[in-house]
mmCIF file of the N, C-alpha and C atoms, coordinates in Angstrom:
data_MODEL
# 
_entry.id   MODEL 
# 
loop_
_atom_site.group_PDB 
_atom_site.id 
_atom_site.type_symbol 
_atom_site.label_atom_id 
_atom_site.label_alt_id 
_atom_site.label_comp_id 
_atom_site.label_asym_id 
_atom_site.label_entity_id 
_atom_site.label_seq_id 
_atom_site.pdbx_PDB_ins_code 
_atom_site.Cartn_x 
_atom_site.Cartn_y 
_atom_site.Cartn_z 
_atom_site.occupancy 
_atom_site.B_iso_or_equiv 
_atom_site.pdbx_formal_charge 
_atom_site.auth_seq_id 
_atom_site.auth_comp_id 
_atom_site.auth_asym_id 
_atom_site.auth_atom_id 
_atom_site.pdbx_PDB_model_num 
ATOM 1   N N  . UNK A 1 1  ? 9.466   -2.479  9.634   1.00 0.00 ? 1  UNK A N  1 
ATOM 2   C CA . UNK A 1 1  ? 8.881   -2.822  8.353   1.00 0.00 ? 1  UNK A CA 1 
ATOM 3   C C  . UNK A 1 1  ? 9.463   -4.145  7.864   1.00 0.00 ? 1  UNK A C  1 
ATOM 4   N N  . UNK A 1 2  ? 8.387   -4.885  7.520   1.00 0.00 ? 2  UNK A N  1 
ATOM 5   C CA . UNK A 1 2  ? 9.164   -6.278  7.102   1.00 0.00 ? 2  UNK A CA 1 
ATOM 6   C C  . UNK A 1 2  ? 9.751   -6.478  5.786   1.00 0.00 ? 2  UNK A C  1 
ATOM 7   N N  . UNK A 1 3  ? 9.758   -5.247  4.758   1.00 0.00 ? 3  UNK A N  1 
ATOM 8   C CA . UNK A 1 3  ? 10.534  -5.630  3.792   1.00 0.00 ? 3  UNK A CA 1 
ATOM 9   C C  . UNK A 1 3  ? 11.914  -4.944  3.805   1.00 0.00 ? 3  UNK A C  1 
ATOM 10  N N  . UNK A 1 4  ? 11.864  -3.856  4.912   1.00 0.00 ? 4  UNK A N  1 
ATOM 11  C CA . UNK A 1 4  ? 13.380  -3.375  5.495   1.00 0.00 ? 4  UNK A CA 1 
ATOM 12  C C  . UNK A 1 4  ? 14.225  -4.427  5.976   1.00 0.00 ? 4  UNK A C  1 
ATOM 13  N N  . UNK A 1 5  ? 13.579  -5.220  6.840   1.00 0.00 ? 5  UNK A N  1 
ATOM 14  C CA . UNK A 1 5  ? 14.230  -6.484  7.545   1.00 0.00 ? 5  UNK A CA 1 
ATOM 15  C C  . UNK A 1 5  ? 14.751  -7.888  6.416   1.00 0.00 ? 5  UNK A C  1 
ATOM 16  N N  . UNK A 1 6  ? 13.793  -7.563  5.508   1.00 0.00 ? 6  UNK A N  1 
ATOM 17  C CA . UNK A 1 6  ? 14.188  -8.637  4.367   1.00 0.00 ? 6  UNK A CA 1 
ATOM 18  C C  . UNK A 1 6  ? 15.767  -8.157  3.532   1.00 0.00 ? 6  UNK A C  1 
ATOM 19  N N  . UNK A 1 7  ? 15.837  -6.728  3.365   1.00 0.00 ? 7  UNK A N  1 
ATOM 20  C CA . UNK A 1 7  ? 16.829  -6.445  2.707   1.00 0.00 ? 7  UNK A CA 1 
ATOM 21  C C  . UNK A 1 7  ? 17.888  -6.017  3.379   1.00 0.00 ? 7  UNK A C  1 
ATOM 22  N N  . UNK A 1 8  ? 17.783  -5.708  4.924   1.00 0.00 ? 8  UNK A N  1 
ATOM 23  C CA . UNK A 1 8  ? 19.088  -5.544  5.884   1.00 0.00 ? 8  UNK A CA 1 
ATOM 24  C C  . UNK A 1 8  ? 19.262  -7.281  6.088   1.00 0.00 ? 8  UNK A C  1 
ATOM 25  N N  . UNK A 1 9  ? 18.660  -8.045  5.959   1.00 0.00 ? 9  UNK A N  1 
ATOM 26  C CA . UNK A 1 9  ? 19.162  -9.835  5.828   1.00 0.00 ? 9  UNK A CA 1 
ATOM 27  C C  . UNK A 1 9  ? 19.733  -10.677 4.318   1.00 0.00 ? 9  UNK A C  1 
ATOM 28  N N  . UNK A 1 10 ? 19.661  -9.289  3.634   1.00 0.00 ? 10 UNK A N  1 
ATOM 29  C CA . UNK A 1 10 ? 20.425  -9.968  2.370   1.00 0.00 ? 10 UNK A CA 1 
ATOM 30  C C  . UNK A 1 10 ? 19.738  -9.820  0.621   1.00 0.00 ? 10 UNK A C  1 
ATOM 31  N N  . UNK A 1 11 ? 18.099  -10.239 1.006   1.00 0.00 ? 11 UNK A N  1 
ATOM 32  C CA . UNK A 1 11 ? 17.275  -10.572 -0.146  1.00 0.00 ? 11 UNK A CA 1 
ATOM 33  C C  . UNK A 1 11 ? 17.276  -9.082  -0.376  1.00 0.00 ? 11 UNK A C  1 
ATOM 34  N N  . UNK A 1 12 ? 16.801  -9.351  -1.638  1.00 0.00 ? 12 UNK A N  1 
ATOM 35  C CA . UNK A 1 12 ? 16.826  -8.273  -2.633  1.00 0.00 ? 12 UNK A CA 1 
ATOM 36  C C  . UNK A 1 12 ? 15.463  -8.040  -3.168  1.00 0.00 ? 12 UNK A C  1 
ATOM 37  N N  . UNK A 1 13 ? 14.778  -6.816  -2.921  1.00 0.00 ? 13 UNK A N  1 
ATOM 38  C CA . UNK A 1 13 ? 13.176  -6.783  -2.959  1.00 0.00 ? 13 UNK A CA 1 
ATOM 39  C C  . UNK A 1 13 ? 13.156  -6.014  -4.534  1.00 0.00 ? 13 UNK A C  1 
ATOM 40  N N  . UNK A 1 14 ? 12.487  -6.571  -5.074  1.00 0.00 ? 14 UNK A N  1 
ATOM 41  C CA . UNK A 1 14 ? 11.934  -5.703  -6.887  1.00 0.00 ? 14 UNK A CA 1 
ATOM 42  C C  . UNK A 1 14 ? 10.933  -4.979  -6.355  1.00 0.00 ? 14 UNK A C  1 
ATOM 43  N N  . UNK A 1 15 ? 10.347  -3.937  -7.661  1.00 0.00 ? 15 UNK A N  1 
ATOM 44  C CA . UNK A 1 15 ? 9.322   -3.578  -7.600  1.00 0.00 ? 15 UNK A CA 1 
ATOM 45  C C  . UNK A 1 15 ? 8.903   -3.582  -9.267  1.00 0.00 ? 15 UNK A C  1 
ATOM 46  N N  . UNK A 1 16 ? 7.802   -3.479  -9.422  1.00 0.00 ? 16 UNK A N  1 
ATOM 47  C CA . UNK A 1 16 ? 7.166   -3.797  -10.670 1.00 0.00 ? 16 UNK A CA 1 
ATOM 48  C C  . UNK A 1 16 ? 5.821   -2.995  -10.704 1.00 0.00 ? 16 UNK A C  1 
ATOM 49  N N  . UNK A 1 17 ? 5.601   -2.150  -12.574 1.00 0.00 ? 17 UNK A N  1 
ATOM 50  C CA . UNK A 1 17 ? 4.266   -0.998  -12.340 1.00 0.00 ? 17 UNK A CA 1 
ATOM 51  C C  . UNK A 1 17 ? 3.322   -2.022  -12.477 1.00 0.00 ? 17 UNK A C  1 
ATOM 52  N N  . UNK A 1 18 ? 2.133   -1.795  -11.929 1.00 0.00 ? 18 UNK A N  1 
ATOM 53  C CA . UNK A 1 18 ? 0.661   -2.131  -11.626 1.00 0.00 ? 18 UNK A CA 1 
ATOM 54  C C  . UNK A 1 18 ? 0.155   -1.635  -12.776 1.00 0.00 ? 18 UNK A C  1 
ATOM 55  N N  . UNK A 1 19 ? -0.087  -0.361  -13.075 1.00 0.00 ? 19 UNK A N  1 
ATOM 56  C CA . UNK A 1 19 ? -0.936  0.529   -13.686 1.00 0.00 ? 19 UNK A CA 1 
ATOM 57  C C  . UNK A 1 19 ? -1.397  1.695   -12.801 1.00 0.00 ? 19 UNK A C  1 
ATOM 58  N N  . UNK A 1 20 ? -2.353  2.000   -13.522 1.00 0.00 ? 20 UNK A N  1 
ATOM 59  C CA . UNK A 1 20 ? -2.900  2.925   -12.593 1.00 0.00 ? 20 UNK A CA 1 
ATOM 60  C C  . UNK A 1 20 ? -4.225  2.337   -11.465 1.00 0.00 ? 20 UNK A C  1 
ATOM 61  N N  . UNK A 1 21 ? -3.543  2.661   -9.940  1.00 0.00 ? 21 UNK A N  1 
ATOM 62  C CA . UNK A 1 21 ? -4.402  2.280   -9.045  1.00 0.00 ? 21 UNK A CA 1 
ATOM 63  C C  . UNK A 1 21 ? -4.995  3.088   -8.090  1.00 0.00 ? 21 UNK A C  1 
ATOM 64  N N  . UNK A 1 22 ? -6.357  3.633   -7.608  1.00 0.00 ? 22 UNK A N  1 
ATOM 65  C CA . UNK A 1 22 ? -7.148  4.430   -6.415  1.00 0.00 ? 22 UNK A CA 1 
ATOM 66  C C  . UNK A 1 22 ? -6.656  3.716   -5.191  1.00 0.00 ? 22 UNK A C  1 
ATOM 67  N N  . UNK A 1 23 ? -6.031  4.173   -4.702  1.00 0.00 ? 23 UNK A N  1 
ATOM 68  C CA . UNK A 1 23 ? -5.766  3.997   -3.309  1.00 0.00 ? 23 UNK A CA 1 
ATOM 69  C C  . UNK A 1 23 ? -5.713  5.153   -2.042  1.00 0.00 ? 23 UNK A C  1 
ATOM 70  N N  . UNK A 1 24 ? -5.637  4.529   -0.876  1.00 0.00 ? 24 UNK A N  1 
ATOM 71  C CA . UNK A 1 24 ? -4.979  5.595   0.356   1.00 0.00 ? 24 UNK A CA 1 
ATOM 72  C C  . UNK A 1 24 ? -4.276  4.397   1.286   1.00 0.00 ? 24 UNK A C  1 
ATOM 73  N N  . UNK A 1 25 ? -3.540  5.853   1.407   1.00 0.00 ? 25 UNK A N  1 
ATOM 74  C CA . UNK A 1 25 ? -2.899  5.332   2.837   1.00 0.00 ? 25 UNK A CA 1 
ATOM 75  C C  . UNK A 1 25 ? -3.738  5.605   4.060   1.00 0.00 ? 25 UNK A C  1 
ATOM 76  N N  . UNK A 1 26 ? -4.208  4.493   4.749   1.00 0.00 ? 26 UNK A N  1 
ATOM 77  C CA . UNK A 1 26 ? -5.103  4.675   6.124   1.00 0.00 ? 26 UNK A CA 1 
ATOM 78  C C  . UNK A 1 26 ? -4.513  4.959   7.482   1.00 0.00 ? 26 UNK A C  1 
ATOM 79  N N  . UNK A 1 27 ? -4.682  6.534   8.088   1.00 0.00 ? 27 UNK A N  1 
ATOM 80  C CA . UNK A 1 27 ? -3.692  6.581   8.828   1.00 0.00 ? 27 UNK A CA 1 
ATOM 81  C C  . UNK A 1 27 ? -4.848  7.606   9.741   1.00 0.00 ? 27 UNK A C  1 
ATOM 82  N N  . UNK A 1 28 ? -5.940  7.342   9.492   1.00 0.00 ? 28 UNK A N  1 
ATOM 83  C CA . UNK A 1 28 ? -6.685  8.056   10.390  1.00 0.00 ? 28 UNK A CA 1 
ATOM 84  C C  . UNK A 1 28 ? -8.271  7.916   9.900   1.00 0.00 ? 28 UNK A C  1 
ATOM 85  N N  . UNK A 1 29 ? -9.040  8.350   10.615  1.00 0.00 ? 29 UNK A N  1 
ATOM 86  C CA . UNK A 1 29 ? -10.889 8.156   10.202  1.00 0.00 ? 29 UNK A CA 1 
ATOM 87  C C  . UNK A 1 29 ? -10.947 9.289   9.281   1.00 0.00 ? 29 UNK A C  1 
ATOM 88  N N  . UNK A 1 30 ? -10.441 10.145  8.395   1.00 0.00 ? 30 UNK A N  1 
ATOM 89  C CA . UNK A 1 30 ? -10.712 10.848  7.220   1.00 0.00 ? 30 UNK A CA 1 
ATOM 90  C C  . UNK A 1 30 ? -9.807  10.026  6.500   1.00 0.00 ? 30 UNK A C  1 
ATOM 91  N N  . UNK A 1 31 ? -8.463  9.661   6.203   1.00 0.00 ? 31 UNK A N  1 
ATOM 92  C CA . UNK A 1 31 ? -8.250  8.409   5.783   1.00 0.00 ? 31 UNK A CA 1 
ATOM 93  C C  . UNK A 1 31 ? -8.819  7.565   5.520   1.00 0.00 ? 31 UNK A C  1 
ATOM 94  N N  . UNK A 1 32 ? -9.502  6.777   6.380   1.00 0.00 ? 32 UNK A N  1 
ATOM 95  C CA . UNK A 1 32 ? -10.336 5.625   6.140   1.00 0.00 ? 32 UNK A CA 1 
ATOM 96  C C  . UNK A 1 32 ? -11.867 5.493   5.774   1.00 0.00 ? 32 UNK A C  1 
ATOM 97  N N  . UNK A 1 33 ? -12.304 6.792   5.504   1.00 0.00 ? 33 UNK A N  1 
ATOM 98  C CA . UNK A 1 33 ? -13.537 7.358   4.978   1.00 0.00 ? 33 UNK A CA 1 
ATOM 99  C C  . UNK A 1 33 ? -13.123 7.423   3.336   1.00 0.00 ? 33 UNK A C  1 
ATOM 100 N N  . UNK A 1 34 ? -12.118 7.782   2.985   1.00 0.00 ? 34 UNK A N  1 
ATOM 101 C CA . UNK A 1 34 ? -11.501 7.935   1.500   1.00 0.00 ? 34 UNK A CA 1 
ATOM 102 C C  . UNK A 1 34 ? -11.674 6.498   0.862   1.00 0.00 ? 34 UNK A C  1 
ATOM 103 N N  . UNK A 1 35 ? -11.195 5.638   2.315   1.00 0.00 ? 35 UNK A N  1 
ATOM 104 C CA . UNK A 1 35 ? -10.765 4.315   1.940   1.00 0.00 ? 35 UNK A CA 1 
ATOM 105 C C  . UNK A 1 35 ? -12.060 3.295   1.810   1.00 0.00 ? 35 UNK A C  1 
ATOM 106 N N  . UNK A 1 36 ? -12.920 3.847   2.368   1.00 0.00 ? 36 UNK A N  1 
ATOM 107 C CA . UNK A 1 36 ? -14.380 2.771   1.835   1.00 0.00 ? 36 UNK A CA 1 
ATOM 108 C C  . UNK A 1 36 ? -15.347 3.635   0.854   1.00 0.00 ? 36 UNK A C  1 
ATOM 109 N N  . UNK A 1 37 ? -14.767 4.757   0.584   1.00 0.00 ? 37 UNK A N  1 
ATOM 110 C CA . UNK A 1 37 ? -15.661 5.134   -0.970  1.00 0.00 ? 37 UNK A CA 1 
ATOM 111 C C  . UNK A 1 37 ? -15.117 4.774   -1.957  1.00 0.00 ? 37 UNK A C  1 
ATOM 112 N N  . UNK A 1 38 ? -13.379 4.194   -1.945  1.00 0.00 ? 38 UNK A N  1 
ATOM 113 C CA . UNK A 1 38 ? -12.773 3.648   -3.384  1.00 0.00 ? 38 UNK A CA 1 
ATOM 114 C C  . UNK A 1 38 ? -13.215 2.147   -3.037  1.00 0.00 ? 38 UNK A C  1 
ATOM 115 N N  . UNK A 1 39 ? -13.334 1.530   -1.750  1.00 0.00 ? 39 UNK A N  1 
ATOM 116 C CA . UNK A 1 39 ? -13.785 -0.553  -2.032  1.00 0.00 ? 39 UNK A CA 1 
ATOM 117 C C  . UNK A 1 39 ? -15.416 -0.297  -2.242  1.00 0.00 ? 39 UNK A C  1 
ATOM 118 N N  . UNK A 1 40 ? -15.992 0.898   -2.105  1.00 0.00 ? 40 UNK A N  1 
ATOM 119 C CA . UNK A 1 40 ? -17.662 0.591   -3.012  1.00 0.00 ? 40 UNK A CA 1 
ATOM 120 C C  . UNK A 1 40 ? -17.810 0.502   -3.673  1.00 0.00 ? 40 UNK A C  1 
ATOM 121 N N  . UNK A 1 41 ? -16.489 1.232   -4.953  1.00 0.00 ? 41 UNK A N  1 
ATOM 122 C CA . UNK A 1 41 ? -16.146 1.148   -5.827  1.00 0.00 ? 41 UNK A CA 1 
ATOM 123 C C  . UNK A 1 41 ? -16.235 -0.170  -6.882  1.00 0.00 ? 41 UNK A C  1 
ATOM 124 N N  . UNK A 1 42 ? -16.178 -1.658  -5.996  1.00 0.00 ? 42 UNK A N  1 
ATOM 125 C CA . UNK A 1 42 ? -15.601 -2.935  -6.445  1.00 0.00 ? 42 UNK A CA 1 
ATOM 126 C C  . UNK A 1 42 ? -16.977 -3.377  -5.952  1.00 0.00 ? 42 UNK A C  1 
# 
């Protein structure tokens, strides 16, 4: 993961709230079926 590698090299990663956001994690074709009924969305 490249922001593991950023912070085992020193930098220091923030995080900051968005709000509220529809998302998935795409980790398979029912995954990614979730994932193009929330971008029809836009």
């Amino acid at each position: 993961d490249g922001y593991q590698e950023l912070v085992n090299r020193g930098f220091t990663v923030d995080v900051a709230p968005i709000g509220t956001v529809t998302w998935v994690e795409i980790d398979n074709h029912d995954d990614l079926e979730k994932g193009r009924e929330i971008a029809c969305q836009y």
